[in-house]
LUMDREN-505934 format. One line per 4 residues: their letters; for each residue z, y, x of C-alpha. Coordinates in steps of 0.5 Angstrom, whole numbers. Example, Ala and Ser with C-alpha at 12.3 -4.5 7.8 and 13.67 -1.06 7.14 Angstrom:
<pases>
as	16,-9,25 | 14,-2,27
</pases>
This chain:
<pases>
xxxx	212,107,130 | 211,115,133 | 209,117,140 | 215,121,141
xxxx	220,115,139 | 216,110,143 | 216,115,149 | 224,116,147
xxxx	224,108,146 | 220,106,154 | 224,112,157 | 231,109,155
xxxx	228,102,156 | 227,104,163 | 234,108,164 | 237,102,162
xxxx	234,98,166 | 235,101,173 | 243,102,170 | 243,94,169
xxxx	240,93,176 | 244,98,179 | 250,94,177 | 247,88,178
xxxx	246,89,186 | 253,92,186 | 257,86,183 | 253,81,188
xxxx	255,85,193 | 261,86,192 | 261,77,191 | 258,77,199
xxxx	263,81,201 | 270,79,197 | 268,72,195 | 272,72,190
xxxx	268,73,183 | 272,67,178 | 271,70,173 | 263,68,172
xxxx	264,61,174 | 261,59,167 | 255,62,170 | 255,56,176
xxxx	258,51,172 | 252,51,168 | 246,52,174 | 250,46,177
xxxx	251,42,172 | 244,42,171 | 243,41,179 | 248,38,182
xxxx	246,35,188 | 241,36,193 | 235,32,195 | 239,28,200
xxxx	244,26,195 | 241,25,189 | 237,19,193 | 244,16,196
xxxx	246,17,188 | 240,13,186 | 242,8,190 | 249,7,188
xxxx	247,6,182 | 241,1,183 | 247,-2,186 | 252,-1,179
xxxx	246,-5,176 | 244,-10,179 | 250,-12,184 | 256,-8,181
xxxx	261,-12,184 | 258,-10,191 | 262,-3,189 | 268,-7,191
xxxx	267,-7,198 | 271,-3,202 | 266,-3,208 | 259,-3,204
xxxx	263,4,200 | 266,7,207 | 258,7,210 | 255,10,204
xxxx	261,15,204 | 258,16,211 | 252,18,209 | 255,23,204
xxxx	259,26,209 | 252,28,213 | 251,32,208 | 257,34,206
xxxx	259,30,199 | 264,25,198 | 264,19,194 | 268,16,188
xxxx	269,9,185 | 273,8,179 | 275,1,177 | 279,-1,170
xxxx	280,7,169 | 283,7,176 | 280,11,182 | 279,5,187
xxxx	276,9,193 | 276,16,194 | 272,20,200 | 278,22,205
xxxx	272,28,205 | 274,31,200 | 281,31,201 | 284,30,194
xxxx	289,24,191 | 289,27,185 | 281,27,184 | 281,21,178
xxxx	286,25,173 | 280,31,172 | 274,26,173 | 271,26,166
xxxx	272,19,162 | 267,12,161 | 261,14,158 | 258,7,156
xxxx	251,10,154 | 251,15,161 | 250,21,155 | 252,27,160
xxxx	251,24,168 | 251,31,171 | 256,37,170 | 262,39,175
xxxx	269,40,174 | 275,43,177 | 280,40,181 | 286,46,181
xxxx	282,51,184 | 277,47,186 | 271,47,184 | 265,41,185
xxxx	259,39,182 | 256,31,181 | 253,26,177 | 256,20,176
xxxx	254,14,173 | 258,9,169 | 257,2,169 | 260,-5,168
xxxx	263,-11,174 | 261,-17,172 | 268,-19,169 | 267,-14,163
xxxx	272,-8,166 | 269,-1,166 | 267,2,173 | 264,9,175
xxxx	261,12,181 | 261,20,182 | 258,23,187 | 261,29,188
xxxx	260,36,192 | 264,42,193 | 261,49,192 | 264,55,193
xxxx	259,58,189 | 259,66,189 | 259,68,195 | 255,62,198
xxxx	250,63,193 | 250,71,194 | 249,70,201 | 243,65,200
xxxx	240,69,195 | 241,76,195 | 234,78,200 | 232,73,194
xxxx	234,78,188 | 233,85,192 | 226,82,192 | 227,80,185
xxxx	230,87,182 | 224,92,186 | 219,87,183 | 222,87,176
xxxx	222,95,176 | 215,95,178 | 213,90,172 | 216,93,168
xxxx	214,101,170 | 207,97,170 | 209,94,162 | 209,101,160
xxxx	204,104,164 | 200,99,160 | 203,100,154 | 201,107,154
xxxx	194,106,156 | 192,101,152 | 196,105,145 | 195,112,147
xxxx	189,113,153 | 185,108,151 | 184,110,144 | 184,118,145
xxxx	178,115,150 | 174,111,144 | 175,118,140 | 172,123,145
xxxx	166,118,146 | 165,118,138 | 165,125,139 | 160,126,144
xxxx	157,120,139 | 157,125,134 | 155,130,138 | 148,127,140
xxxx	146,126,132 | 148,118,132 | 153,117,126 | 152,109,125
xxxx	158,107,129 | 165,106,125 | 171,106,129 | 176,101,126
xxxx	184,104,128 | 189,100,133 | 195,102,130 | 198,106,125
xxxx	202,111,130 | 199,119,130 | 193,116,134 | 191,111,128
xxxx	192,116,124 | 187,121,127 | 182,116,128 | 183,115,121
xxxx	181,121,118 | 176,121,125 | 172,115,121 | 173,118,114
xxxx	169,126,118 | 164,121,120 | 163,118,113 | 162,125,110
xxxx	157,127,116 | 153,121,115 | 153,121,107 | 152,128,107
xxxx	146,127,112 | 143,121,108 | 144,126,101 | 139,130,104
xxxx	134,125,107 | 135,123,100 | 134,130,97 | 128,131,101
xxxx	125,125,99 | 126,126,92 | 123,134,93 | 117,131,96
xxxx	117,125,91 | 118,131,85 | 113,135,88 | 108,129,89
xxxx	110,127,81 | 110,135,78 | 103,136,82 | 99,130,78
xxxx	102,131,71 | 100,139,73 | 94,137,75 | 92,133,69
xxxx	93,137,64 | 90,143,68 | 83,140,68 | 84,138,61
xxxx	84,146,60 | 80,147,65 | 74,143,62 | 75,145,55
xxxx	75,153,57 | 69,152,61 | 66,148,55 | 68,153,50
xxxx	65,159,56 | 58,154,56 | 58,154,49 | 59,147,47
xxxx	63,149,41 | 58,151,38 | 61,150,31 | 68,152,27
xxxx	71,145,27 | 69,143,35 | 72,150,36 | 78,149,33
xxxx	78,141,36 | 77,145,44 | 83,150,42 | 88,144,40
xxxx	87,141,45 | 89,147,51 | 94,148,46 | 97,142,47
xxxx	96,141,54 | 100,147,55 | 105,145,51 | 107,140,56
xxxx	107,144,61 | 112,148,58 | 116,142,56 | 115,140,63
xxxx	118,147,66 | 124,147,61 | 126,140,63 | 125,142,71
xxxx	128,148,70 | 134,145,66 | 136,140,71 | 136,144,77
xxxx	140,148,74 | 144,142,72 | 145,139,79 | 146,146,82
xxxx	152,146,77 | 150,152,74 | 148,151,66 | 154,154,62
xxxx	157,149,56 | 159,151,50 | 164,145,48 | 168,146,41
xxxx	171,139,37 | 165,135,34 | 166,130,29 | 161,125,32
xxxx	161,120,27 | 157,126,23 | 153,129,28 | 150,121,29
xxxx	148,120,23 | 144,128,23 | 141,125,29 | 139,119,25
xxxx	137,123,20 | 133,128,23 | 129,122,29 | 128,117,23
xxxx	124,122,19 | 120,124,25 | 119,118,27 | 118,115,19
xxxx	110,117,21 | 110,114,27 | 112,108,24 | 119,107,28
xxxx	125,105,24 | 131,108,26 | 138,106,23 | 144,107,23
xxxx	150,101,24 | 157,100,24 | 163,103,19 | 164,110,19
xxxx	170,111,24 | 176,115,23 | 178,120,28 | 172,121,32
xxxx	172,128,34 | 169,129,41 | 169,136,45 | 162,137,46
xxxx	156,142,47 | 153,140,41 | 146,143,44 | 146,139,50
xxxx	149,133,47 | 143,133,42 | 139,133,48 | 142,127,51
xxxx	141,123,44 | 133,126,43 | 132,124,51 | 135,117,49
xxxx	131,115,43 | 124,118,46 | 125,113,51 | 126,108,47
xxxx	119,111,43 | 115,110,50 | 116,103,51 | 115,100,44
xxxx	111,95,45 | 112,90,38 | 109,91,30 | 116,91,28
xxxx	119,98,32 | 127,100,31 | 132,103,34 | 139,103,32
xxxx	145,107,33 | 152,105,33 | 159,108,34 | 164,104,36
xxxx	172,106,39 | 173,102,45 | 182,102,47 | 185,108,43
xxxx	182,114,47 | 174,113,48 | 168,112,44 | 162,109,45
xxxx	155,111,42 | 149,105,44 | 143,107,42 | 139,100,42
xxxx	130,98,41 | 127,93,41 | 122,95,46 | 119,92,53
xxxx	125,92,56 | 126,95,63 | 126,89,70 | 132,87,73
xxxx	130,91,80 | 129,97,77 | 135,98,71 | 141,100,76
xxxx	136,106,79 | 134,108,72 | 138,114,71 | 136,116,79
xxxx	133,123,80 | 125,123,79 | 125,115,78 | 121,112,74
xxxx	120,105,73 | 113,105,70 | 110,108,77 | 102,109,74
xxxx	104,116,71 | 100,115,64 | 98,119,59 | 102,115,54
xxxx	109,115,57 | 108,121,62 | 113,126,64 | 118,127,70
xxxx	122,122,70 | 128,127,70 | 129,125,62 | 134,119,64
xxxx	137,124,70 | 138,130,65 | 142,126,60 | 146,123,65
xxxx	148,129,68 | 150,132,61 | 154,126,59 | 158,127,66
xxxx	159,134,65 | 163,132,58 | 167,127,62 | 164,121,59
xxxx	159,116,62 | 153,113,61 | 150,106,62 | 143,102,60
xxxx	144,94,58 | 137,90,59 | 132,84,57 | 126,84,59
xxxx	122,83,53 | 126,84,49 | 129,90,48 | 134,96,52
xxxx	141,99,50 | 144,106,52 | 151,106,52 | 155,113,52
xxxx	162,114,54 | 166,119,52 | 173,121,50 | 176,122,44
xxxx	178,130,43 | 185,129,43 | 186,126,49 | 184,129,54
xxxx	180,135,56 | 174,135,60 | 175,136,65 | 168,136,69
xxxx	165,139,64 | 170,145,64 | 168,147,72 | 161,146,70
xxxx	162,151,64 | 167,156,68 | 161,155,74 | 155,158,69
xxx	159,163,66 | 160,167,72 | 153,165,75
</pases>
């Protein structure tokens, strides 16, 4: 519900209620005036039926009818009903016995020879024994007790009281109901100062002090929305700014950490190949490579050592211009069922050598075009199986490719070894800037660790996913996700392209 129509909603609420009251006063007053409101008896009849008598005459009551139970015969007496129709007079009620469905005794208080063809009939069960009655235009109030004599024949008693009761009860009551009416308008005006408080002020309260929150630096808190008005609706998109504050501020403490860790991580694998040169060239200078071949063996190693300093820029650079979203696609249809098996061709006769097995297994799938960058993809693949050539630990090494479709719209490419597997707390954080879950940086299976990085980051520019499957042990799967050519565009990886090109 809006404000505007709970405002609308309480401002119509407390005009009706203030009319209501009006007219409420002006009708009983005009009751303590005129007396004559017969039109709500129904009202009195029902508060009189449920309190017919006053403390006084509900205790003679009660004794008649003790009486009617243990002695009923005693209600015969003439002068035994003429004393408790004394007493009842005292108090202004009066009394009536009937006998045999005849009225045997009738106060002269009450003044009424016709009172037995109103009063209700024999109850034997007593269901109803508080109500009123009218007697022509007389209106009276009572509880009755119906009771067998001891001779079998059925016998009432009725204490009766005569109410006049509009302006008898206006008179008593009005102080009463002014008092009533001043404090149901206090309530109520308190019901929508509260209201409005507790759905208005106290939230814009809350929503100021998390903004002060905000602006002290402090964004672990949530605030939880109270309603579903504009206020909730505010303190909604309040909490979803504090989200993207607080994540965005996480992302950088996480960027710089990985700067730090990328710094840490380049200066070893800098370092070490540096030293290398450095200690070959100082030999080279002293003279230590006094022969042709020790010469030759001095100049291959700097070379190779160069090499992976320039293997290791290329990949810094490609991936900071991935991650900054500034390396153009090239993407055009690519059969991918083809374009795996050159890649299994190619790697199988690379590593043939090293003796590394790579097969190709499954049936040749139709339709298996793919929008691609044939480039960037053959990356991905190389980084995949060079990955998988680092953690060989087995006699027997293989790596097997497959494509398979999954649904109608997608193909999946596993790229699966038999290697030593990756552990369960390092697998969900392989594809993860600078991670690496061989922490010792060796010589053997060295690197930045952005190789897992930048082929993630390539496989999401073409739309698709990737994931790793693993048992420690006994090997790992890399799986890819992309979709079929003529089912969509890529979306993701358009914007990168468009991004570049303009870079």
């Amino acid at each position: 519900m809006s404000i505007r129509l709970r405002l609308l909603l309480s401002f119509t609420a407390v005009l009706a209620v203030a009319i209501i009251l009006f007219m409420t006063t002006s009708y009983l007053i005009s009751v303590a005036i005129t007396g004559d409101m017969r039109s709500i008896s129904s009202f009195y009849s029902i508060h009189y039926s449920l309190h017919p008598l006053t403390d006084e005459e509900e205790t003679i009551f009660l004794d008649l009818k003790y009486l009617a139970k243990q002695d009923p015969d005693s209600l015969t007496d003439d002068k035994l009903l003429a004393e408790y129709d004394r007493k009842l007079k005292m108090v202004k009620a009066g009394l009536v016995v009937r006998h045999d469905g005849e009225v045997s005794y009738t106060s002269p208080s009450l003044g009424e020879s016709a009172m037995g063809d109103y009063l209700p009939p024999y109850d034997a069960a007593n269901n109803a024994i508080r109500s009123t009655l009218n007697v022509g235009n007389r209106f009276f109030s009572y509880a009755k007790f119906d009771f067998p004599f001891q001779n079998g024949k059925a016998g009432s008693i009725y204490v009766l009281r005569e109410r006049s009761p509009f302006p008898e009860l206006v008179r008593t009551l009005l102080p009463i109901l002014v008092l009533v009416l001043l404090a149901i308008m206090l309530l109520t005006g308190l019901l929508l100062y509260r209201n409005v408080t507790k759905t208005i002020i106290r939230p814009l309260d809350v929503l100021r002090r998390s903004a002060e929150q905000i602006k002290e630096g402090d964004l672990q808190f949530k605030l939880e929305p109270q309603s579903r008005d504009e206020i909730g609706q505010l303190s909604l998109t309040f909490e979803q700014m504090r989200q993207k504050l607080n994540e965005s501020i996480q992302l950088q403490l996480q960027y710089e950490d990985n700067r730090k860790q990328l710094i840490s991580n380049i200066s070893h694998d800098l370092k070490t190949p540096i030293t290398t040169i450095k200690g070959y060239v100082e030999g080279i200078r002293d003279g230590l490579a006094d022969s042709p071949e020790k010469l030759d063996k001095y100049v291959g190693t700097i070379y190779a050592k160069v090499t992976d300093m320039g293997r290791l820029v290329d990949e810094l650079l490609l991936y900071s211009k991935l991650d900054l979203r500034r390396e153009p696609y090239s993407f055009e249809r690519v059969d991918l069922a083809a374009f795996i098996e050159d890649a299994v061709e190619e790697s199988g006769f690379e590593l043939e050598e090293q003796g590394i097995r790579v097969t190709l297994e499954g049936e040749r799938l139709q339709d298996t075009d793919v929008m691609a960058d044939r480039q960037k993809l053959r990356r991905v693949l190389g980084n995949l199986i060079q990955n998988s050539v680092k953690f060989m630990d087995k006699p027997d090494r293989s790596i097997t490719l497959r494509l398979r479709e999954e649904g109608r719209a997608t193909l999946v490419v596993e790229v699966t070894d038999n290697g030593a597997g990756i552990a369960d707390e390092a697998l969900p954080h392989i594809f993860e800037r600078f991670y690496r879950a061989e922490a010792s940086r060796n010589s053997r299976t060295g690197g930045s660790g952005l190789g897992l990085a930048i082929a993630k980051q390539i496989i999401e520019g073409h739309g698709g996913t990737i994931e790793a499957e693993s048992q420690l042990g006994a090997g790992t799967t890399m799986r890819i996700r992309l979709r079929k050519a003529d089912v969509g565009a890529v979306a993701s990886g358009a914007t990168q392209r468009e991004t570049g090109d303009e870079a």
